[in-house]
Backbone as JSON, one array per atom type, in Angstrom:
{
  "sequence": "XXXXXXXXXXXXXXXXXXXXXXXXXXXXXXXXXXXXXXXXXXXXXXXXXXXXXXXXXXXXXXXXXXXXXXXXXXXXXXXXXXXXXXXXXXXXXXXXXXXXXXXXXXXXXXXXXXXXXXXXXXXXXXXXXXXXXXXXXXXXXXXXXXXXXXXXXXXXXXXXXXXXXXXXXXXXXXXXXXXXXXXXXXXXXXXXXXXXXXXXX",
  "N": [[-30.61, -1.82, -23.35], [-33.57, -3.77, -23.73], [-36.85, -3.04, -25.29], [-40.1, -3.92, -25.79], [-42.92, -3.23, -27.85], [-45.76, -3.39, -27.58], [-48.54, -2.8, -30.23], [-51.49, -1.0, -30.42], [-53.5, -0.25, -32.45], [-55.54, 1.27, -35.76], [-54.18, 3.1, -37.49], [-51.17, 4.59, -38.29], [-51.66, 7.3, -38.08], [-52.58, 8.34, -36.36], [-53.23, 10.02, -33.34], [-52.17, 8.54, -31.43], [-50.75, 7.13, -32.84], [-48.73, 8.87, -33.12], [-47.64, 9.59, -30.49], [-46.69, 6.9, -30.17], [-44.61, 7.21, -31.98], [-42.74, 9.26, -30.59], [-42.24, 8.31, -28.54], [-40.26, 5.73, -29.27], [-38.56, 7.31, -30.66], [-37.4, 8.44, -27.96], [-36.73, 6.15, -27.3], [-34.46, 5.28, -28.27], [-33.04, 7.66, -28.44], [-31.97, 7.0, -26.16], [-30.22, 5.12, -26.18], [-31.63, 2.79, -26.4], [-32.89, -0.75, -27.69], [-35.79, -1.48, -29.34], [-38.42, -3.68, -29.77], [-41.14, -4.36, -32.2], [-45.08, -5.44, -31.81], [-46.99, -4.9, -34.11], [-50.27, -5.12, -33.73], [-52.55, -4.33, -35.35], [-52.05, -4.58, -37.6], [-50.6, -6.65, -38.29], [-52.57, -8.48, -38.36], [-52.95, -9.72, -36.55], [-55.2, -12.59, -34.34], [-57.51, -11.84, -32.59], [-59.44, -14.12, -31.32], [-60.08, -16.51, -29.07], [-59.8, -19.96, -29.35], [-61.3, -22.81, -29.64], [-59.76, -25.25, -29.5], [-57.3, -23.93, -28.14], [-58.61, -22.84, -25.98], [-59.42, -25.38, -24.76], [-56.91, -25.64, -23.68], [-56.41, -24.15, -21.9], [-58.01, -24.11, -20.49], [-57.63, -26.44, -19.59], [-55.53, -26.58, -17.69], [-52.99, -27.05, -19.39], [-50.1, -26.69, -19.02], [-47.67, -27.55, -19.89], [-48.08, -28.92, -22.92], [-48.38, -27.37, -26.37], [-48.54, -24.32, -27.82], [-50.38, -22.11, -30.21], [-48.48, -21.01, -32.98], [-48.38, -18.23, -33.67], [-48.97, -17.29, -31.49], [-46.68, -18.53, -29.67], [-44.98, -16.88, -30.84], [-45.16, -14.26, -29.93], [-44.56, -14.34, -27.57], [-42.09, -15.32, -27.71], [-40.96, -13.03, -28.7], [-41.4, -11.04, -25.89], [-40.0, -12.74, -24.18], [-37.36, -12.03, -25.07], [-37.14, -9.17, -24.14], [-36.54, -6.58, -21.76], [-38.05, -4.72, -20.84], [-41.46, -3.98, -21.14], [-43.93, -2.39, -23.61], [-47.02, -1.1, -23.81], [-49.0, 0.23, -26.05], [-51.93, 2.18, -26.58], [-55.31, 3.56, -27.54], [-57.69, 4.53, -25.37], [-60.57, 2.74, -25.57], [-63.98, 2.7, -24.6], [-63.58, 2.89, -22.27], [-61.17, 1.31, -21.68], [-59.02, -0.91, -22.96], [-58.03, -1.43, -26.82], [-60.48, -4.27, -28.57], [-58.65, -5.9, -29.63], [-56.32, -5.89, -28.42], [-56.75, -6.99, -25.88], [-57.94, -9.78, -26.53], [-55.33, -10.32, -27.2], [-54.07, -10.32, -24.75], [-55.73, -12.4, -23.81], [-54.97, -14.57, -25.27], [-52.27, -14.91, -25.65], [-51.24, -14.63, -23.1], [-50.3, -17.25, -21.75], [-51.24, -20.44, -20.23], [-48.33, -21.9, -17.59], [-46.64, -20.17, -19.17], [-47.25, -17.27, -18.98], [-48.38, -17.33, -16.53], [-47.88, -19.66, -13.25], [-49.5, -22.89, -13.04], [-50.4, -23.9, -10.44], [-52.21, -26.26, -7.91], [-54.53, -23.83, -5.96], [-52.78, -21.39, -7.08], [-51.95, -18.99, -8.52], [-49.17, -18.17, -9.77], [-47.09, -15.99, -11.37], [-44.98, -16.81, -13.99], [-43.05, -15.92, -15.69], [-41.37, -12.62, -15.42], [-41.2, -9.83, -16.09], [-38.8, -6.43, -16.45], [-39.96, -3.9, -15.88], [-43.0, -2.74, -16.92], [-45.37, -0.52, -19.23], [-47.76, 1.33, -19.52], [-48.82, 3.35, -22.25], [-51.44, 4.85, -23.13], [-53.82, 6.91, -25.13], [-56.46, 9.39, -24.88], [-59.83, 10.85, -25.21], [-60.25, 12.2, -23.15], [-59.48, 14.3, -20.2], [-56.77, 13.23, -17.96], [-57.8, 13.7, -15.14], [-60.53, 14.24, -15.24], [-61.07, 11.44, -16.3], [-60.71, 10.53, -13.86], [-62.26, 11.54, -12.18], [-64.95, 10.21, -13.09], [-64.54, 7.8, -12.3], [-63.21, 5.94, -14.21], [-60.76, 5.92, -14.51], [-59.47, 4.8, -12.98], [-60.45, 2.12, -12.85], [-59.92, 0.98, -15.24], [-56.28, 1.19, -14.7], [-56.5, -0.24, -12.65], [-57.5, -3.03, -14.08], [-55.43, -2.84, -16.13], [-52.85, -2.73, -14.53], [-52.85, -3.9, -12.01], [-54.55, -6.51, -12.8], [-54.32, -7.83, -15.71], [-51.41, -7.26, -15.63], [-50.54, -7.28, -13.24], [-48.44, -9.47, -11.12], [-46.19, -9.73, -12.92], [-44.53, -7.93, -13.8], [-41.89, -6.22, -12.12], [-41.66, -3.63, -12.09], [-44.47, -1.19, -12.46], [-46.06, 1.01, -14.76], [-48.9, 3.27, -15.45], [-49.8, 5.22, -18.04], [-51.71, 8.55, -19.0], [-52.6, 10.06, -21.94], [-54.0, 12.6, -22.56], [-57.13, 14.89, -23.28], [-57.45, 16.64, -25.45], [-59.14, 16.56, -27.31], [-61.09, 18.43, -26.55], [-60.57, 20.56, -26.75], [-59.74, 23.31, -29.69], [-58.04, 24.71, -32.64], [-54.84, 26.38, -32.29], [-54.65, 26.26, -29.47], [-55.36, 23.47, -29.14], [-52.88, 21.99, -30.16], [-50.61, 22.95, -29.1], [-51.17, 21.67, -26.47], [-51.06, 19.0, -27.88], [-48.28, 19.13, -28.69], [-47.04, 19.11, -26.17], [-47.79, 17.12, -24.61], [-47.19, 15.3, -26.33], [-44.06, 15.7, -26.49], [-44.0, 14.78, -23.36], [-44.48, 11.89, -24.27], [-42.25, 11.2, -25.13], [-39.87, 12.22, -23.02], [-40.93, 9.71, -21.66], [-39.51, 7.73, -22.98], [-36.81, 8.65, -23.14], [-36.21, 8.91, -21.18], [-36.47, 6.27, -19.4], [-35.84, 3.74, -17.41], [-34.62, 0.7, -15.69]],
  "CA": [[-31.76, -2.53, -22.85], [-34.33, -4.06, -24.84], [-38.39, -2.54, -24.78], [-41.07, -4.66, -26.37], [-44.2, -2.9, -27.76], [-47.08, -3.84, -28.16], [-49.25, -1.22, -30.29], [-53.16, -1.65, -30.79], [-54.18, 0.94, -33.42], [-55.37, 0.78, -36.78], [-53.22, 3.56, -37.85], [-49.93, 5.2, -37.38], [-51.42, 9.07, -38.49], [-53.66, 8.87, -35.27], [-52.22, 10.62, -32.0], [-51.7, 7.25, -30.65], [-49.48, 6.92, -33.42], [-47.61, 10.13, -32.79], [-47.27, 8.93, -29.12], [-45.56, 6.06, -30.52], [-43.07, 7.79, -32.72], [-42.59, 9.72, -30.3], [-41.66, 7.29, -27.6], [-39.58, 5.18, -29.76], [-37.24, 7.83, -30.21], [-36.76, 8.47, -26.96], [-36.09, 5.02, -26.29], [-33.47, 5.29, -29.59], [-32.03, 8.37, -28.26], [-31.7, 6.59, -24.94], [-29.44, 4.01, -26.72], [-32.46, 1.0, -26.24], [-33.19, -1.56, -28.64], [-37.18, -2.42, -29.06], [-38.79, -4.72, -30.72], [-43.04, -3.89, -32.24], [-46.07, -5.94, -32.25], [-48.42, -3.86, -34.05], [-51.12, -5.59, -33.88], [-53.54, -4.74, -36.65], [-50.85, -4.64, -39.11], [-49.94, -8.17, -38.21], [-53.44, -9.02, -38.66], [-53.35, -10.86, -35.11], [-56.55, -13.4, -34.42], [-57.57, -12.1, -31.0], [-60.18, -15.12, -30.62], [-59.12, -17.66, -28.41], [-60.31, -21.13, -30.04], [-61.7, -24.02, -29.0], [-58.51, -25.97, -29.09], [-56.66, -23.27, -27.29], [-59.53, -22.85, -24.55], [-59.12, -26.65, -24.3], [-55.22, -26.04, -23.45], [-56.01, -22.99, -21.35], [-59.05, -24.42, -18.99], [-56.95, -27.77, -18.69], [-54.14, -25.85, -17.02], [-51.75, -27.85, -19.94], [-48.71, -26.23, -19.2], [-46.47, -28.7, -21.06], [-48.83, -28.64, -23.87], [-47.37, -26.6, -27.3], [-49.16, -23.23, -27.59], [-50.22, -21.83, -31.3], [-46.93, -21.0, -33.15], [-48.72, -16.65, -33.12], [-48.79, -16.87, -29.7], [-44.79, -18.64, -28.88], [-43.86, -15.97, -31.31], [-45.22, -13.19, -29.32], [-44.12, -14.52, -25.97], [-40.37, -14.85, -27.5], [-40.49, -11.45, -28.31], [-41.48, -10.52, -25.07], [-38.66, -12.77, -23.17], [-36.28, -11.8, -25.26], [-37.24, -7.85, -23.48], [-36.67, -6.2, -20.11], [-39.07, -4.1, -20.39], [-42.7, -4.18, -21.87], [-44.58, -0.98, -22.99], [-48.1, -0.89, -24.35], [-49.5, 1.95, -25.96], [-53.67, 2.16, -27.49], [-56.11, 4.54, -27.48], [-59.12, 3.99, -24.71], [-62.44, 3.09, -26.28], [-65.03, 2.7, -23.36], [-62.99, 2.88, -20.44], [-60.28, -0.08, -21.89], [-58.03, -1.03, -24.2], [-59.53, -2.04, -27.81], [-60.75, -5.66, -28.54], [-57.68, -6.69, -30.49], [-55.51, -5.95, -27.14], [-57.63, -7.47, -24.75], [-57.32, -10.55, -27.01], [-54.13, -10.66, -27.26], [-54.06, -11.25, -23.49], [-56.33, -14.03, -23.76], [-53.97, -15.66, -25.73], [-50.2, -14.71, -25.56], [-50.95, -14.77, -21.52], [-51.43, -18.51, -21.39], [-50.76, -21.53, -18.94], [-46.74, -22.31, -18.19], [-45.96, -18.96, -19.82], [-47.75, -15.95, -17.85], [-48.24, -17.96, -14.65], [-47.8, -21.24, -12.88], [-51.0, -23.29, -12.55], [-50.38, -25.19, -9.54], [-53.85, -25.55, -7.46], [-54.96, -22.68, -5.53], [-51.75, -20.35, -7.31], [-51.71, -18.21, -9.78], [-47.9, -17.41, -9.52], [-46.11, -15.81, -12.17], [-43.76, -17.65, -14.73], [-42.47, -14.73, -16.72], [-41.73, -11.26, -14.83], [-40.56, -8.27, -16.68], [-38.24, -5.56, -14.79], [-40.76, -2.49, -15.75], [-44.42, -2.87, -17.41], [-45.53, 0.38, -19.35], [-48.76, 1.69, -20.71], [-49.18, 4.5, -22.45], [-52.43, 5.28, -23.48], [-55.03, 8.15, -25.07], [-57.86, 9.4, -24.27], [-60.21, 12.13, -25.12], [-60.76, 13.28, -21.29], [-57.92, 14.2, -19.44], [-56.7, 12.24, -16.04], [-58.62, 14.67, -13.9], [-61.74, 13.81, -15.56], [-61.22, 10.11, -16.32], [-60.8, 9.71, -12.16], [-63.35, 12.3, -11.78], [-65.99, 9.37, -13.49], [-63.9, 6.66, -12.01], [-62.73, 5.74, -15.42], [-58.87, 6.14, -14.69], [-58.8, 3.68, -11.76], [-60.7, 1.18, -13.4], [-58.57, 0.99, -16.6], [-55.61, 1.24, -14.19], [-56.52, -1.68, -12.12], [-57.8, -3.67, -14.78], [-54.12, -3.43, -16.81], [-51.65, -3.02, -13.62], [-53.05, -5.12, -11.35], [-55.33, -8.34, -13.51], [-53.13, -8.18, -16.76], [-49.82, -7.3, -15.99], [-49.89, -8.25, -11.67], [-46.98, -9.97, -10.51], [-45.85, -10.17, -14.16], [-43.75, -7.07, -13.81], [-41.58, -6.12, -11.18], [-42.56, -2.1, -11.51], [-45.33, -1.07, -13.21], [-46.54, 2.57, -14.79], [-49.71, 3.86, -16.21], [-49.74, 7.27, -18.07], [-52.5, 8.7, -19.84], [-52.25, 11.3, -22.76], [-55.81, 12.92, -22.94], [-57.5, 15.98, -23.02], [-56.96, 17.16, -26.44], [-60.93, 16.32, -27.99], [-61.87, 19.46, -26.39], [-59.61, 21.75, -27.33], [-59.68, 23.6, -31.32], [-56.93, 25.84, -32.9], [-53.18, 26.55, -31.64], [-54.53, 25.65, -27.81], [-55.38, 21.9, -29.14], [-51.86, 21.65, -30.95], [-49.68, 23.28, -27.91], [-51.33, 20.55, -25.6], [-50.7, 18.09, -28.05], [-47.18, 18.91, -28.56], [-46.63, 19.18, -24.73], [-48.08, 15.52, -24.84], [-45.98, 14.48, -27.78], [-42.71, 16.02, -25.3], [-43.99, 13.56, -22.35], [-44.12, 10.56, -24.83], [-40.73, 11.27, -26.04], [-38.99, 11.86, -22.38], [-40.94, 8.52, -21.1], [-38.23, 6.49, -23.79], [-35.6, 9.1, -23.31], [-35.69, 8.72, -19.54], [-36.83, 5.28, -19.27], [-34.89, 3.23, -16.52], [-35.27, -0.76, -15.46]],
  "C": [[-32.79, -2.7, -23.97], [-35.8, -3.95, -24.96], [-38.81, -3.63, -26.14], [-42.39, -4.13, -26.61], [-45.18, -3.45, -28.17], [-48.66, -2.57, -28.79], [-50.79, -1.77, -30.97], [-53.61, -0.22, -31.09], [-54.17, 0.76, -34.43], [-54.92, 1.77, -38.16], [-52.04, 4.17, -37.54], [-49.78, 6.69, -37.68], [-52.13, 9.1, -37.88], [-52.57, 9.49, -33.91], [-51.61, 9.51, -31.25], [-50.74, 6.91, -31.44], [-48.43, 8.01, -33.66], [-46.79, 9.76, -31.47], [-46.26, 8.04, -29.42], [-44.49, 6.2, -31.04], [-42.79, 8.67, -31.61], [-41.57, 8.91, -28.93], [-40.59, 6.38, -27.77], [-37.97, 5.67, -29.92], [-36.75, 8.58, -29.48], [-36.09, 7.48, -26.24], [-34.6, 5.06, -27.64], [-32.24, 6.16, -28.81], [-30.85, 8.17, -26.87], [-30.71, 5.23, -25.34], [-30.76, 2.76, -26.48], [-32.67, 1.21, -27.33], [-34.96, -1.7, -28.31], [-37.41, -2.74, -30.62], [-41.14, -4.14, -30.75], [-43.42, -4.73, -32.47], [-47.37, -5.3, -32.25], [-49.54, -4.79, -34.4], [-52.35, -5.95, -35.34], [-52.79, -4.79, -37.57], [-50.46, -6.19, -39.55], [-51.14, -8.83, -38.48], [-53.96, -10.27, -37.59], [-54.47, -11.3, -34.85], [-56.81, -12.69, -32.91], [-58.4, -13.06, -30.73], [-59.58, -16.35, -29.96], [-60.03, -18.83, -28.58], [-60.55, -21.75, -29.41], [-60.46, -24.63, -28.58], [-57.65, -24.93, -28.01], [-57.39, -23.16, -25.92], [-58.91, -24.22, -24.42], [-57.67, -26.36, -23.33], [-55.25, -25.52, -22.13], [-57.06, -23.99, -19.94], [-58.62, -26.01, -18.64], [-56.14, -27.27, -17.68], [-52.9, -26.72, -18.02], [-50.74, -27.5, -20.09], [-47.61, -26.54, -20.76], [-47.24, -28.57, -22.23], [-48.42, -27.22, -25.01], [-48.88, -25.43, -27.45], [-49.22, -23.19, -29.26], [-49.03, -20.99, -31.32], [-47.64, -19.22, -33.21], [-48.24, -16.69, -31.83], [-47.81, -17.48, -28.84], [-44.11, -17.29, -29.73], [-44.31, -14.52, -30.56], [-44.41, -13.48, -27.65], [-42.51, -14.74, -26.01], [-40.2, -13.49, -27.7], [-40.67, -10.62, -26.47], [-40.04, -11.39, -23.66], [-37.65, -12.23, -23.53], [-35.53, -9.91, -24.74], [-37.22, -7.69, -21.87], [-37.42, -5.38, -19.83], [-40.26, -3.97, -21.88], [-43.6, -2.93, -21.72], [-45.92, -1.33, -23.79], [-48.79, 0.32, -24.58], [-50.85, 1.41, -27.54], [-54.18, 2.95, -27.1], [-57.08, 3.72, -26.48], [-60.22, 4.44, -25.47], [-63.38, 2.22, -25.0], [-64.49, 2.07, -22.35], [-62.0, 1.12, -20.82], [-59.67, 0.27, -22.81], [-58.56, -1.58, -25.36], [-59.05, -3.56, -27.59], [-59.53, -6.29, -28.48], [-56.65, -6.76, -29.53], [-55.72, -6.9, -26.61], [-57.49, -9.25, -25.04], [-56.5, -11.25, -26.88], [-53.9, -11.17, -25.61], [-54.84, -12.23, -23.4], [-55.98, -15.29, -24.11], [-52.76, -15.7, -25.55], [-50.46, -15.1, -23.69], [-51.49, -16.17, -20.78], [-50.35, -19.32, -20.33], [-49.12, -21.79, -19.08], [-46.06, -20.89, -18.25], [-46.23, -18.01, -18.77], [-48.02, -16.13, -16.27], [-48.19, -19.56, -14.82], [-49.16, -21.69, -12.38], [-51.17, -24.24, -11.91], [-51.91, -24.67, -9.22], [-53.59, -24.53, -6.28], [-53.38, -21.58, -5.65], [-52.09, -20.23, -7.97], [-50.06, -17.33, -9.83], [-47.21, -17.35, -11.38], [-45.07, -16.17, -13.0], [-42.5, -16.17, -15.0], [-42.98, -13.23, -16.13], [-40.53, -10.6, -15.86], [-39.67, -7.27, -15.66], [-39.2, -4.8, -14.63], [-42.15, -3.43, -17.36], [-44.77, -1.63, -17.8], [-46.62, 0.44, -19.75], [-48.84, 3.05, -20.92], [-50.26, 4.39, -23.39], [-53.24, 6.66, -24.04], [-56.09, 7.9, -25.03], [-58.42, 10.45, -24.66], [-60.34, 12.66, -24.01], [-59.26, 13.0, -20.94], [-57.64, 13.3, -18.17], [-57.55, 12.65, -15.16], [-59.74, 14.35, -14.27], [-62.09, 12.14, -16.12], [-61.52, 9.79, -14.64], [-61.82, 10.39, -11.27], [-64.67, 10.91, -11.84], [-65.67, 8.06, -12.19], [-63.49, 5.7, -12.99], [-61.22, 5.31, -14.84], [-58.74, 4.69, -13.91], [-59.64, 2.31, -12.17], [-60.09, 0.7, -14.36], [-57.14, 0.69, -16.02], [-55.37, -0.17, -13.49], [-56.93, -2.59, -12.59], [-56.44, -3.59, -15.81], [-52.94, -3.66, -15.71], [-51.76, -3.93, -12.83], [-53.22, -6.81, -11.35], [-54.51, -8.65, -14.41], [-51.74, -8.46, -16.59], [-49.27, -8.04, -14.12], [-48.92, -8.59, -11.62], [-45.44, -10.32, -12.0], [-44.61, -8.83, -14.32], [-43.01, -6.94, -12.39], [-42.14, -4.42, -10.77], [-43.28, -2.05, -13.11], [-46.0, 0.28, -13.21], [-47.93, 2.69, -15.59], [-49.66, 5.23, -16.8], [-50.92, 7.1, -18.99], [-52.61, 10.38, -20.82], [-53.61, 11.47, -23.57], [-55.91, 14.23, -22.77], [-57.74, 17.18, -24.4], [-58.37, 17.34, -27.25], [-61.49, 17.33, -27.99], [-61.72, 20.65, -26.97], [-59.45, 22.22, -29.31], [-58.4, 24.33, -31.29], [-55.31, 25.53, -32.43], [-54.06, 25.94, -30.14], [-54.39, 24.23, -28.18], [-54.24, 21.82, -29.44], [-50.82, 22.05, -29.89], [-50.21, 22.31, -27.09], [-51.04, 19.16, -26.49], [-49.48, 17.76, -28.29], [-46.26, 18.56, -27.43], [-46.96, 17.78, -24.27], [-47.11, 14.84, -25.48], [-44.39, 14.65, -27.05], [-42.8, 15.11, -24.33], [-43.79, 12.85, -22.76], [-42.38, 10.23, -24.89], [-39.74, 10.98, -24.42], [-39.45, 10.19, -21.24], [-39.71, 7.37, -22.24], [-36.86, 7.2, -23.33], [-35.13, 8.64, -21.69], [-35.57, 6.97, -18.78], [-35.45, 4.29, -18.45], [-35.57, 1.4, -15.89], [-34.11, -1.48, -14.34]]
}
């Protein structure tokens, strides 16, 4: 099976980039194929242009998309499953993500823009995010953090666009000094690993 990431960090010696090695080869050891779009590496535009607004608030389906944003959307058909993994900076995903849905998730492609639909072109089997965080789950949903973040990528972003859809969040670690911070982050770094190893679609 074939995973598609999409990684929004602007290095790969942050925990978010441990997460990711970590995940990768579980999806390796799990025999899957994926394919990366690391974002800042690629130097991706997240602004969505005049001409592209034009395309997007016509509804121009038929209309040719910038050649960035057909080459992200073949990587993503050419996958059965789509994982996303970034660090949360104020209760979201960073800019350069967020972006990226503004553009890769356009008319034709991410939905059909008959009038009063918004139906779905392009569904995935499984939708993933894995995310960090300095606060743990218990205290992200304590604020109401978690379920905002949650329903702002499972629901608005990814909606009907997946068939199942997971959130995880790998937090808690900010607080913690010494051997305790490093045993919770390895015990973290073990979840990343059996979400690829286990990973099912």
């Amino acid at each position: 099976m074939r995973v598609h990431i999409v990684y929004a960090h602007p290095t790969h010696t942050s925990f978010t980039g441990a997460i990711l090695a970590e995940f990768t080869r579980g999806l390796a050891d799990a025999g899957h194929e994926h394919t990366l779009s690391d974002l800042y590496a690629m130097g991706f535009d997240p602004v969505l242009d005049a001409d592209q607004y034009a395309r997007e608030s016509a509804w121009a389906r038929d209309a040719p998309v910038p050649p960035v944003v057909a080459a992200e959307q073949a990587k993503l058909d050419a996958a059965a499953v789509w994982a996303f993994v970034y660090p949360v900076w104020w209760c979201d995903c960073p800019a350069i993500l967020k972006g990226w849905f503004d553009r890769v998730w356009s008319a034709g492609w991410a939905y059909a823009h008959a009038p009063g639909t918004a139906a779905a072109v392009r569904v995935a089997r499984k939708a993933l995010v894995l995310c960090t965080a300095g606060h743990t789950t218990a205290q992200l949903k304590d604020t109401g953090c978690y379920q905002a973040m949650a329903t702002s990528m499972l629901d608005d972003r990814l909606g009907t666009r997946a068939v199942e859809r997971q959130f995880v969040v790998f937090g808690g670690t900010t607080d913690l000094t010494g051997a305790e911070r490093e045993t919770e982050r390895q015990t973290q770094l073990a979840a990343a690993y059996r979400e690829g190893r286990s990973l099912r679609a």
